[in-house]
Structures are given as structure tokens and as C-alpha cells.
C-alpha positions in Angstrom: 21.5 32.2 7.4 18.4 32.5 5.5 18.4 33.0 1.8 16.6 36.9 2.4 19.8 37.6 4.2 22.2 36.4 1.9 20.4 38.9 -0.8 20.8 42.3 -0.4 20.9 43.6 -3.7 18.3 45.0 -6.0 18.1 44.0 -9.5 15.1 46.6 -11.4 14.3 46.0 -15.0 11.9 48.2 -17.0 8.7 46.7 -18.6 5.3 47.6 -20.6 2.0 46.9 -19.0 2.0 44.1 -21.4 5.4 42.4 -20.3 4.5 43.0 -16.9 0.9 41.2 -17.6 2.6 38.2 -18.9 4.9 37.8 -15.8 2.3 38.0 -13.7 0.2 35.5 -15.8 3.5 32.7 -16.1 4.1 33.6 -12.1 0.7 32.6 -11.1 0.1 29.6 -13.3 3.8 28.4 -11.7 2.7 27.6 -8.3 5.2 29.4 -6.8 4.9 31.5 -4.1 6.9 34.1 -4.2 7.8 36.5 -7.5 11.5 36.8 -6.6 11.9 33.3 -6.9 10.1 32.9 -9.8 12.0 35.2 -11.5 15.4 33.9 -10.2 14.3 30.6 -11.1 13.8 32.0 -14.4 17.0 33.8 -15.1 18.9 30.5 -13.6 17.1 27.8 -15.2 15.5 29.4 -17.8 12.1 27.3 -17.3 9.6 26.6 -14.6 8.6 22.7 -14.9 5.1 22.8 -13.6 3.2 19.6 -12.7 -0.6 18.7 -12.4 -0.4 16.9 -9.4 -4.2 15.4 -10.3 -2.8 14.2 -14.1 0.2 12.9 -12.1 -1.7 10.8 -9.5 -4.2 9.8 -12.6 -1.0 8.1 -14.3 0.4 6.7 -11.1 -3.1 4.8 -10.8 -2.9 3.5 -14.5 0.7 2.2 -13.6 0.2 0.7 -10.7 -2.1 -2.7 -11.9 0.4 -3.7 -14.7 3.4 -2.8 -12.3 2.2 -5.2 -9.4 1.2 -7.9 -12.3 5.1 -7.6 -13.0 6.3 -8.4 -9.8 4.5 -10.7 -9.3 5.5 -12.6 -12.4 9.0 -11.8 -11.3 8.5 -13.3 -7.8 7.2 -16.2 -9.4 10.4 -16.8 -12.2 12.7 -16.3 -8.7 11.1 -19.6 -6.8 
């Protein structure tokens, strides 16, 4: 059963323009896709862990020279 079906319950909580401006702001910079689950995500884990996928691969590349001069170095001490 999908999760939509599972929830059938409303939860409504009163906000200012102001609050409502910020949720909208945290939603869209989360890369979620859907406001429900952003919210529950918030209430449940009480943070959205956002990653910049570019910064990610960026640091990957950096790692991957000295990581492949290790294993080699490794092979080598094994023979």
C-alpha cells in the first residue's frame, strides 16, 4: 500500500506570512519534492541533510589520485 494511503489524517498549524515564507524558502533549497515530506521529515528528524552533488563529485575527484596511489602501494607490500 502506498504511503498516501496509509495517511489519512490532516495535521493544520497556524503561521505568519513570515513563517510561512521561511518554509517555503528551507523547502525549496531541500530538494525535495513534495512539502508534506519535507515537513514530516522535519518533525521526525528534525533536519534536512542537503548535499551539493557538484562539491561532492569535486571531492570524489581530489580523492581518487591519492586513493589509487594507496593501493597500489598496498598491492605492492602483498607480493
Amino acid at each position: 500500500m502506498k504511503d498516501e494511503k496509509k495517511r489519512t489524517l490532516y495535521l493544520k498549524v497556524r503561521v505568519s506570512p513570515e513563517e510561512i515564507a521561511a518554509i517555503k524558502k528551507k523547502f525549496e533549497n531541500s530538494g525535495m519534492n513534495s512539502l508534506s515530506g519535507f515537513v514530516r521529515s522535519m518533525i521526525f528528524d528534525g533536519y534536512i541533510a542537503q548535499v551539493n552533488k557538484n562539491e561532492l563529485k569535486e571531492f570524489g575527484d581530489k580523492l581518487w589520485r591519492p586513493l589509487m596511489f594507496l593501493q597500489t602501494k598496498v598491492a605492492q607490500l602483498k607480493h
